[in-house]
N, C-alpha and C positions, 0 to 999 in steps of 0.2 A: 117158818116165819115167826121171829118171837114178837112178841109184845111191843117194842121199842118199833122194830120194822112195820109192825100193823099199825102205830103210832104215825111214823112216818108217810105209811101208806094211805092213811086217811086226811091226813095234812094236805099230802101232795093233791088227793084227788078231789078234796072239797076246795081247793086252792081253783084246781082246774074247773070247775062244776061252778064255783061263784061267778067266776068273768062268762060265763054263758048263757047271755038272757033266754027266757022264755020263746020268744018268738023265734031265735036261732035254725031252730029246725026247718020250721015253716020258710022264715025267708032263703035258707039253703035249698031247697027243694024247688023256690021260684027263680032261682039263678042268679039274688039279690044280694046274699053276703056269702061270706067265705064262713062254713061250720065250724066251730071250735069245735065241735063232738070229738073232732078227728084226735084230738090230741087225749081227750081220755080216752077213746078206745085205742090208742099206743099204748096206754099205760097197761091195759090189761093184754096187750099181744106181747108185750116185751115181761109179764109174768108169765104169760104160755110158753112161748119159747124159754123159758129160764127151765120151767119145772122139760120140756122136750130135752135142752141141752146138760141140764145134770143127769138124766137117765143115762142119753148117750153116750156121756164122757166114761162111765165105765166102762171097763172091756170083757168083762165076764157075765156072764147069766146071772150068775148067785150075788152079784154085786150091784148088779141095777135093777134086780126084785129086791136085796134090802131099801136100795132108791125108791123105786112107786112104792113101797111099804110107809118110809118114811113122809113121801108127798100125799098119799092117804090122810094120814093122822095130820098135817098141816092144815088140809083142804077141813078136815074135821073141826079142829081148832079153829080154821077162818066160820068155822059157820057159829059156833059158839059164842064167839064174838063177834057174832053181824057183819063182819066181813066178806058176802056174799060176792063180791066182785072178785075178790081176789079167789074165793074158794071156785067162782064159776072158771076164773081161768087157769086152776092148778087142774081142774078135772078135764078141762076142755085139751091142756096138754097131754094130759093120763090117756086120751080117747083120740089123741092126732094118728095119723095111721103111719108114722114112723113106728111110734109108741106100741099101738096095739098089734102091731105083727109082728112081736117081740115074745115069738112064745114060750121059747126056756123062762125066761124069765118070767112072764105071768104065770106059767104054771109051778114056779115055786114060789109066788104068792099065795099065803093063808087062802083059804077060801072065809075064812072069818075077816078078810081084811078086803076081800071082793065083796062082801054083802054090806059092810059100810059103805064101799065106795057107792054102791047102789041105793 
């Protein structure tokens, strides 16, 4: 995700996050209004599946460990820049169990690139 994209991404989600008053939750919970929560946590499941379906798309082991190698260092990058949402959901894809039982491929991931992720 570069900079433009994290740009975009904060746009989009403070866009989402303003039309959501305070009490939203509470009266979602008493069967009073419809949640708008729902619509940013889309935004962060359709970043999980993004980082799930780039892994997938390759077809080789050694091609979708340089893949989580690369969504590593993104997730890294989102935390750098306060982008904790999107890093929580690049990592949340890292850790879907399509992902993690992917073992050629985690096991020609760095172990220096498994201790960041940690």
């Amino acid at each position: 995700m570069c900079l433009l994209s994290s740009h975009l991404y904060f746009s989009k989600a403070y866009e989402l996050l303003s039309k959501i008053p305070l009490s939203s939750h509470i009266l979602d919970l008493l069967g009073e209004e419809e949640n708008k929560l729902n619509e940013f946590g889309d935004l962060v499941n359709r970043e999980r599946y993004w980082t799930v379906n780039e892994i997938l798309k390759e077809n080789t082991a050694a091609r979708r460990a340089l893949v989580i190698k690369k969504m590593i260092k993104v997730a890294l990058s989102c935390v750098e820049i306060y982008n904790f949402n999107s890093a929580f959901a690049i990592v949340s894809g890292l850790g879907h169990c399509v992902v993690s039982r992917l073992r050629a491929a985690w096991d020609k991931v760095s172990s220096l690139a498994g201790l960041d992720l940690n």
